[in-house]
C-alpha positions as CSV (number, residue, x, y, z in Angstrom):
1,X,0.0,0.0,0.0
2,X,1.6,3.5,-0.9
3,X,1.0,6.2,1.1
4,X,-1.6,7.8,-0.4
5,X,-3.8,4.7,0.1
6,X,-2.9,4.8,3.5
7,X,-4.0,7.9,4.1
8,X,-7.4,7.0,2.2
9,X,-7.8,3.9,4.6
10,X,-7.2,6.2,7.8
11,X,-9.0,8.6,6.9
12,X,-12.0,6.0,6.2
13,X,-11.7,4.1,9.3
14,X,-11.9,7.3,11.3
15,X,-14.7,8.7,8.8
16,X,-16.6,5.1,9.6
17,X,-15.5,5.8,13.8
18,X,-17.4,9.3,13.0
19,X,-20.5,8.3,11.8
20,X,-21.1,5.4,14.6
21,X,-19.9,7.8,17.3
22,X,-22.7,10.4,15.8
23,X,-25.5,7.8,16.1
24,X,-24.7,7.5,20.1
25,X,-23.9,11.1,20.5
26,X,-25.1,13.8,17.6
27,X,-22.9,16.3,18.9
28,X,-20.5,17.2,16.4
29,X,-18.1,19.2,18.3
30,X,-18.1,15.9,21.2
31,X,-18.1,13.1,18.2
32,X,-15.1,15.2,16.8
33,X,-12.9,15.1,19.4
34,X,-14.0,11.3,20.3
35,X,-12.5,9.8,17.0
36,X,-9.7,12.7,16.7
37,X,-9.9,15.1,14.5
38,X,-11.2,19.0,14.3
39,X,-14.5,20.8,13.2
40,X,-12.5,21.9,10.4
41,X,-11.5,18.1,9.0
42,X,-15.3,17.5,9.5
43,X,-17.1,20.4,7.8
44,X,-13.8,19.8,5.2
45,X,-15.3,16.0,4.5
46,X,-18.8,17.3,4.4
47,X,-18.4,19.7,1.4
48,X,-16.0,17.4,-0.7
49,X,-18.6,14.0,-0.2
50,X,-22.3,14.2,-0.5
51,X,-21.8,10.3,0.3
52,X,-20.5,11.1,3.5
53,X,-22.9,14.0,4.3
54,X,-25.7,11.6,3.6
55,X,-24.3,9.5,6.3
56,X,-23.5,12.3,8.8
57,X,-27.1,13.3,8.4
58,X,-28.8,9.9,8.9
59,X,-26.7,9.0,11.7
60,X,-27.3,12.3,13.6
61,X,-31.4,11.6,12.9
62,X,-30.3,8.1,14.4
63,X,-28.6,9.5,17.6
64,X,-31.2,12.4,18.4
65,X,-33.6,9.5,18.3
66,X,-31.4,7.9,20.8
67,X,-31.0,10.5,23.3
68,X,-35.0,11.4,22.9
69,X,-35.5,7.6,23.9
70,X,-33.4,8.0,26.6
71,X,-34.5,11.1,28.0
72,X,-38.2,10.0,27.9
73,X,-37.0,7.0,29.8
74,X,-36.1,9.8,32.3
75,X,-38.6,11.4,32.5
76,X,-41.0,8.7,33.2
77,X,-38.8,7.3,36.0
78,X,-39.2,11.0,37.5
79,X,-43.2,10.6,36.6
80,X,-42.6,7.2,39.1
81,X,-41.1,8.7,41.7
82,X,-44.2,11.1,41.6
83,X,-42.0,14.4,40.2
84,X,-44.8,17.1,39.5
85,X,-42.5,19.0,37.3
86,X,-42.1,15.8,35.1
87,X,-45.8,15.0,35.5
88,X,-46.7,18.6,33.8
89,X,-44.4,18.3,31.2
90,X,-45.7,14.8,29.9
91,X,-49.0,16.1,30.0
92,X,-48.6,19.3,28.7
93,X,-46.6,17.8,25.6
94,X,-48.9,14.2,25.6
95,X,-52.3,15.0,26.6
96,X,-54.5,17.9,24.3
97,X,-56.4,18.5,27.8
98,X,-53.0,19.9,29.3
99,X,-51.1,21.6,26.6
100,X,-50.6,25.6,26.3
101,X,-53.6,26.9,24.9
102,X,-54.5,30.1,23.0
103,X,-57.1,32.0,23.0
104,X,-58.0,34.6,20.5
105,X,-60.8,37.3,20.8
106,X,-62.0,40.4,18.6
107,X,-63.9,41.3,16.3
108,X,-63.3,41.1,12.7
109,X,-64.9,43.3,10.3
110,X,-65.0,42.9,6.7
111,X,-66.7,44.9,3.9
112,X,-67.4,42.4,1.3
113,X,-69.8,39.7,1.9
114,X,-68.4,36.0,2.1
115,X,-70.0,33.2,-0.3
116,X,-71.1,30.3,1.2
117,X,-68.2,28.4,0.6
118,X,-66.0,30.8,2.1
119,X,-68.1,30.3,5.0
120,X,-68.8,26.8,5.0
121,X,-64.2,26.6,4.8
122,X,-64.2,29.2,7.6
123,X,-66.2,26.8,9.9
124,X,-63.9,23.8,8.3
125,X,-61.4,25.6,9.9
126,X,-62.3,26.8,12.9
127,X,-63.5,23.3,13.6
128,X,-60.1,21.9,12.9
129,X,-58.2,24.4,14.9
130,X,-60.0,23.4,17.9
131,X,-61.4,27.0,18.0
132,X,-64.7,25.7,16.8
133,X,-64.9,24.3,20.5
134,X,-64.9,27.3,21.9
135,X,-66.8,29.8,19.5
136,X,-70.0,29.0,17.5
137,X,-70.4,30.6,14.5
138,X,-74.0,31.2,13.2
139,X,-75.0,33.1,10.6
140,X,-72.4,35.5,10.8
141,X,-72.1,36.1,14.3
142,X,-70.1,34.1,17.5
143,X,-71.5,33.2,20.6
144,X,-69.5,36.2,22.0
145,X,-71.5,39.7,21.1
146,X,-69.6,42.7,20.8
147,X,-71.2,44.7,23.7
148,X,-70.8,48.2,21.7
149,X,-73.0,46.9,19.0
């Protein structure tokens, strides 16, 4: 093997080292210094090889799945151990009964009048949005009156 193929097969290995040290820990700057070699020599790689770019992207998909598993598995040993902190945020991000809400009010006015498709996909929406819920829209006007007329 001359030298130049040497250098090819080193730099493959540790390319190879990269990518499985990316699907444990997508951290670029952490998987980097792991395997021994600088930002630079990665972001270098990932311009001259769409190959390897491919596979820097799918293993750093892999590994941010891998640390989302684990820190679910966190926070439901925290739900265990009765944590209300970890108990709100499952719930909030989990349940549609405990997530943020927003709430919208006004009044819109509008000079032209809307066809009855417009209307019927306005409803569509607002049905959809969840917003339906919460104001009922008939024949023009909400269940909320504007008190000033």
């Amino acid at each position: 093997m001359n030298r130049i193929q040497k250098i090819e097969h080193r730099q493959n290995t540790i390319r190879q080292a990269l990518i499985a040290q990316l699907e444990r820990t997508p951290i670029i700057e952490l998987a980097c210094d792991k395997v021994g070699i600088s930002r630079t020599t990665f972001y270098r790689w990932i311009h001259s090889s769409n190959e390897f770019t491919k596979a820097v992207e799918k293993s750093m998909t892999t590994g941010r799945e891998f640390i989302n598993d684990l820190a679910e598995s966190q926070v439901i040993s925290l739900i265990k151990q009765g944590e209300i902190k970890a108990i709100r945020l499952w719930l909030a991000h989990n349940s549609a009964r405990y997530a943020n809400k927003l709430e919208l009010s006004g009044t819109l006015v509008t000079e032209e009048k809307l066809s009855s498709e417009q209307k019927k996909a306005i409803r569509e929406a607002l049905t959809l949005s969840s917003v339906g819920k919460h104001a009922k829209v008939q024949k023009g006007k909400t269940d909320r009156e504007d008190p000033q007329g």
